[in-house]
C-alpha positions as CSV (number, residue, x, y, z in Angstrom):
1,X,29.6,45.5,11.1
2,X,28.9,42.8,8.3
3,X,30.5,39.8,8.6
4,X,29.3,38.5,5.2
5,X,29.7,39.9,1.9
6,X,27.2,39.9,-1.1
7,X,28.6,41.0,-4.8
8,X,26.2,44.0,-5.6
9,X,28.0,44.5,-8.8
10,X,26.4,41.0,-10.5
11,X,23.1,40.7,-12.5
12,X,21.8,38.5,-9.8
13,X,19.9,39.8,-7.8
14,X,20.8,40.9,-3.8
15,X,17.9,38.3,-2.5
16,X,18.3,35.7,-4.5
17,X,22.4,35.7,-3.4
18,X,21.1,35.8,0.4
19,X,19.1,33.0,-0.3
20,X,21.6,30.7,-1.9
21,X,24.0,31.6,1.1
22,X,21.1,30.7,3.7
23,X,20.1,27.6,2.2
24,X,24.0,26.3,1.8
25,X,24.5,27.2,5.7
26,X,21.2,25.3,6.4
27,X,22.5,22.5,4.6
28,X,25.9,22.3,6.6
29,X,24.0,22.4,9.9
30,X,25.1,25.9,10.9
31,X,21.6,26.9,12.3
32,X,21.2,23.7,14.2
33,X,20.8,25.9,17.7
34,X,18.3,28.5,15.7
35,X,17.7,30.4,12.6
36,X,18.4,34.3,12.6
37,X,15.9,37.1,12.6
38,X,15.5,39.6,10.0
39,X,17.8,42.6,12.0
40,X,20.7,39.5,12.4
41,X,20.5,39.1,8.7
42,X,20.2,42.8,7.8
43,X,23.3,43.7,9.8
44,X,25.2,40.5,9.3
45,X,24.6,40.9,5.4
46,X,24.4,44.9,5.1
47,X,21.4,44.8,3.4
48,X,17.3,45.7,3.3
49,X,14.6,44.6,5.3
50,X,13.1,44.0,2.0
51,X,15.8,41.8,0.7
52,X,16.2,39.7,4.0
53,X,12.0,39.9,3.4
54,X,12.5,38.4,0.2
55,X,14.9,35.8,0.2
56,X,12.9,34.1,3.4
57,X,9.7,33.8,0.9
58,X,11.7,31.9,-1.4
59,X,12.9,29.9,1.7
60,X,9.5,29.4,3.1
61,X,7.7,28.3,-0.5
62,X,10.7,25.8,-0.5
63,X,9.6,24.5,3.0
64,X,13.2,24.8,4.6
65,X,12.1,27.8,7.1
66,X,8.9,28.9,8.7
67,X,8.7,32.7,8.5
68,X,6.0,34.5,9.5
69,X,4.9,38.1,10.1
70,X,5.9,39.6,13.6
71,X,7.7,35.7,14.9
72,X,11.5,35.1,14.7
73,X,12.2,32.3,11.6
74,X,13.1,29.0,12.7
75,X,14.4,25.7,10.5
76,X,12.0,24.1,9.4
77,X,11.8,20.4,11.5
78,X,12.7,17.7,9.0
79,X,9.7,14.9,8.5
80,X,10.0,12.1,10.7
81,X,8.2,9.7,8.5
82,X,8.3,9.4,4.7
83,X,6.1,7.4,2.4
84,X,6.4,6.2,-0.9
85,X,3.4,6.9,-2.8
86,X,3.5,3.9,-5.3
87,X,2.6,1.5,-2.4
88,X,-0.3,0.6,-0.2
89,X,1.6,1.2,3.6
90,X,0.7,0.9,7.0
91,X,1.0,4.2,9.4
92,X,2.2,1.5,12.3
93,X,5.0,-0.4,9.3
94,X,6.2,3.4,8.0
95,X,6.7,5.0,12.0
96,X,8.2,1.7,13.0
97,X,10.4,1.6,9.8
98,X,11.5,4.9,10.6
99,X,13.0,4.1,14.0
100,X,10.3,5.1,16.4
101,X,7.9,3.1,18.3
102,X,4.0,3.5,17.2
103,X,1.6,3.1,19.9
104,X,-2.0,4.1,19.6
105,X,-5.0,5.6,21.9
106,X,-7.8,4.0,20.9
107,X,-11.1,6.6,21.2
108,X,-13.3,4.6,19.5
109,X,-14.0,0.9,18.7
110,X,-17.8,0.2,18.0
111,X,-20.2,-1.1,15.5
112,X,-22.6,1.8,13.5
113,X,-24.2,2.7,10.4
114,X,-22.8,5.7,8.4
115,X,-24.4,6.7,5.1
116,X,-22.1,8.5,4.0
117,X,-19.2,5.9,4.4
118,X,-21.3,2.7,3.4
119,X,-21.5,5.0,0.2
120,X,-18.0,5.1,-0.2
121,X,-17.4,1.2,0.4
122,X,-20.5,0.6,-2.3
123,X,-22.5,-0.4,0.7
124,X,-26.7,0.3,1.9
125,X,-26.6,3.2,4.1
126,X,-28.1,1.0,6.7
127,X,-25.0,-1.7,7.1
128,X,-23.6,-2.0,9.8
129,X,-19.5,-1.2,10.1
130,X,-16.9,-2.1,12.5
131,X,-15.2,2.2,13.7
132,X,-12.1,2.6,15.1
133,X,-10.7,5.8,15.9
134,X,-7.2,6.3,17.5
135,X,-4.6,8.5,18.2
136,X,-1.6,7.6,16.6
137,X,2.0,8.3,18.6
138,X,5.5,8.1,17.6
139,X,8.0,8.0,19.9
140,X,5.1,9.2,22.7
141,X,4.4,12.2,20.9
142,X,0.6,12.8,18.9
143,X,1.2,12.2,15.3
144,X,-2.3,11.1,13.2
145,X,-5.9,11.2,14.6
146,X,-6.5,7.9,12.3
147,X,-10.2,7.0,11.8
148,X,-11.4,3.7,9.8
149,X,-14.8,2.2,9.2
150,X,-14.6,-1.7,7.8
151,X,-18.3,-4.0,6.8
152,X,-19.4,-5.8,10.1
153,X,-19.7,-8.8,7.8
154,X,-16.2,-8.9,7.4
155,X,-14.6,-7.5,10.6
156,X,-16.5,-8.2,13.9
157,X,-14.2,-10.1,14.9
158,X,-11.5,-7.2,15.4
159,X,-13.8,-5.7,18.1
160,X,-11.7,-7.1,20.7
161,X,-8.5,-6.6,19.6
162,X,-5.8,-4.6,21.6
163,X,-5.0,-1.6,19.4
164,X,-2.6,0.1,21.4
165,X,0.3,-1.5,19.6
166,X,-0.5,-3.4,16.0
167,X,-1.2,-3.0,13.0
168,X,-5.0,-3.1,11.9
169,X,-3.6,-4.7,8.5
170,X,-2.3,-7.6,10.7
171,X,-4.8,-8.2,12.9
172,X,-7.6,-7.9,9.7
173,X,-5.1,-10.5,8.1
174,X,-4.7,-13.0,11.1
175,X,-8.3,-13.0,12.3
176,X,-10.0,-12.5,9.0
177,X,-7.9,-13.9,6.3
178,X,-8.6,-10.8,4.4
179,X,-5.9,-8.9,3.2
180,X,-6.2,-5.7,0.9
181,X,-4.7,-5.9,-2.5
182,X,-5.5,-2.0,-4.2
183,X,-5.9,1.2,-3.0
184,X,-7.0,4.8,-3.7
185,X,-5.9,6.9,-2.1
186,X,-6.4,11.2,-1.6
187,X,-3.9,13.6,0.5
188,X,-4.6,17.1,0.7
189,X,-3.2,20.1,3.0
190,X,-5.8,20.9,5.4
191,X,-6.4,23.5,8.8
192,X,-6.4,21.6,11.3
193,X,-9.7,22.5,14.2
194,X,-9.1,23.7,17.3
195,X,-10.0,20.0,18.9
196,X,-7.6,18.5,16.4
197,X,-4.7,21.1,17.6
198,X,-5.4,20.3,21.0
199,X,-5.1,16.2,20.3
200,X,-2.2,16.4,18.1
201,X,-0.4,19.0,20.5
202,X,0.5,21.3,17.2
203,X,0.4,24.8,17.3
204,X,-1.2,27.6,15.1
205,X,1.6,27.4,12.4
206,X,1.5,24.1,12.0
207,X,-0.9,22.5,8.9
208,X,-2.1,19.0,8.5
209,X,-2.5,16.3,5.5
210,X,-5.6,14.7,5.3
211,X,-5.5,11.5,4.2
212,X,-8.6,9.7,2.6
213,X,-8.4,5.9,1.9
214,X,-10.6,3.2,0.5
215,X,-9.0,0.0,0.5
216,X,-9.8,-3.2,-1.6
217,X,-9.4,-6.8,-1.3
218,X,-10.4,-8.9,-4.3
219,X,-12.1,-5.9,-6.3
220,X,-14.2,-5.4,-3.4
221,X,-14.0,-1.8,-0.9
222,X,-13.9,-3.2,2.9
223,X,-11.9,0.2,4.1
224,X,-12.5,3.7,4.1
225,X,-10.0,5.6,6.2
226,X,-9.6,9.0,6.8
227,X,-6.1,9.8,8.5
228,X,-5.2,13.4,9.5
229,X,-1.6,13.8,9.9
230,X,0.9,16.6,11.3
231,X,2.5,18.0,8.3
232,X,5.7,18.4,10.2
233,X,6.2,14.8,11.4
234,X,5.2,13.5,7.6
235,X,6.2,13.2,4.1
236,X,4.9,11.5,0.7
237,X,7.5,10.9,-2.0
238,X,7.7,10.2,-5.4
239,X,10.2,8.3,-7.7
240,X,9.6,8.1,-11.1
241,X,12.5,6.2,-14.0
242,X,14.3,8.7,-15.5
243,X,13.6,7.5,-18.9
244,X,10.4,6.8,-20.5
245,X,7.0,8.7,-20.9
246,X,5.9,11.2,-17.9
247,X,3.6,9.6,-15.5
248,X,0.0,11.4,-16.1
249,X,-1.2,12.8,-13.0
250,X,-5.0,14.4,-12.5
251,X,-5.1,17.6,-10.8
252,X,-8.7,18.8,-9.2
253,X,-9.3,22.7,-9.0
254,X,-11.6,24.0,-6.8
């Protein structure tokens, strides 16, 4: 029996009317307990497998459901955090700001050379730099593997620091006096490995943004941080003034 009714005598299309009747049930909440499978929709609907097929790739490229092949659809989980990207943030500021309490694991907290990053902060491969890896949480649950290499010259004296609640930004501020200023900043959608699954507790569907950082204070780089995120506890936004010239963005193709 169908329960719903789609107008097959209109010039738009069968799928694309499913879809706009999915997303504006998604939007009042009605699929709060769980999304439908295909069959539901079929029968509640009266229509293909390819049409139910189509309208949930139009619903999966908008990120609102995750469909895949052979697994019953399911809302997508709305981002815990968000982050303006027109500002230079802390993780700890944006998971606190968001209503949740940040704590941190801390793997790592050492002094070592790394040619690769003393490149990257305009530094001989040889210098010495203060690590810190940790596990980021929110609300007890993994959220960012967060790694972040500073010049020994400049932050020794964080190497006995409690981690486990604060913000590196502080502590760098109230035991160095140096505070960063400018920022560049790279976030790309990544696979997560299996030893990052298995410390962020995500499954097999869910993808990652890695987040690379160097940080400046005075015109000088004394951060390079590489962050990797769960994709489904985070979100960058965007505001831009509604009149005036387009921003110019740059766009790398690989």
């Amino acid at each position: 029996m169908t329960s719903r009714t789609l107008d097959r005598s209109a010039t738009t299309p069968l799928w694309r009317q499913l879809q706009d009747d999915l997303v504006t049930r998604l939007r009042s909440g009605e699929f709060h307990a769980g999304f439908p499978g295909e069959l539901a929709l079929m029968d509640d609907y009266g229509v293909s497998r390819h049409t139910v097929r189509q309208a949930l790739q139009r619903l999966r490229a908008e990120g609102l459901v995750v469909a895949e092949r052979g697994r019953q659809p399911r809302v997508s989980p709305a981002a815990a955090v968000e982050q303006p990207l027109d500002t230079l943030y802390s993780l700890f500021a944006s998971v606190e700001a968001a209503g949740m309490e940040q704590r941190s694991v801390v793997r790592v907290l050492d002094v070592r050379a790394d040619g690769v990053v003393a490149d990257r902060l305009d530094l001989e491969g040889s210098t010495p730099l203060v690590h810190l890896e940790r596990l980021r949480l929110a609300d007890g649950e993994p959220f960012a593997i967060d790694r972040v290499w500073l010049p020994a010259d400049i932050a020794s004296p964080l190497l006995t620091a409690d981690f486990t609640h604060t913000s590196l930004y502080a502590v760098l501020v109230e035991r160095t006096g140096v505070r960063l200023d400018a920022s560049r900043e790279t976030i790309k959608a990544v696979v997560p490995t299996a030893g990052e699954r298995a410390l962020l507790g995500c499954g097999p569907d869910v993808a990652c943004l890695s987040i690379h950082r160097q940080g400046r204070s005075g015109g000088r780089p004394v951060e390079w941080r590489h962050t990797m995120v769960r994709g489904d506890r985070f979100a960058v936004t965007s505001e831009f003034p509604a009149v005036g010239p387009l921003p110019t963005r740059s766009v790398t193709h690989r």
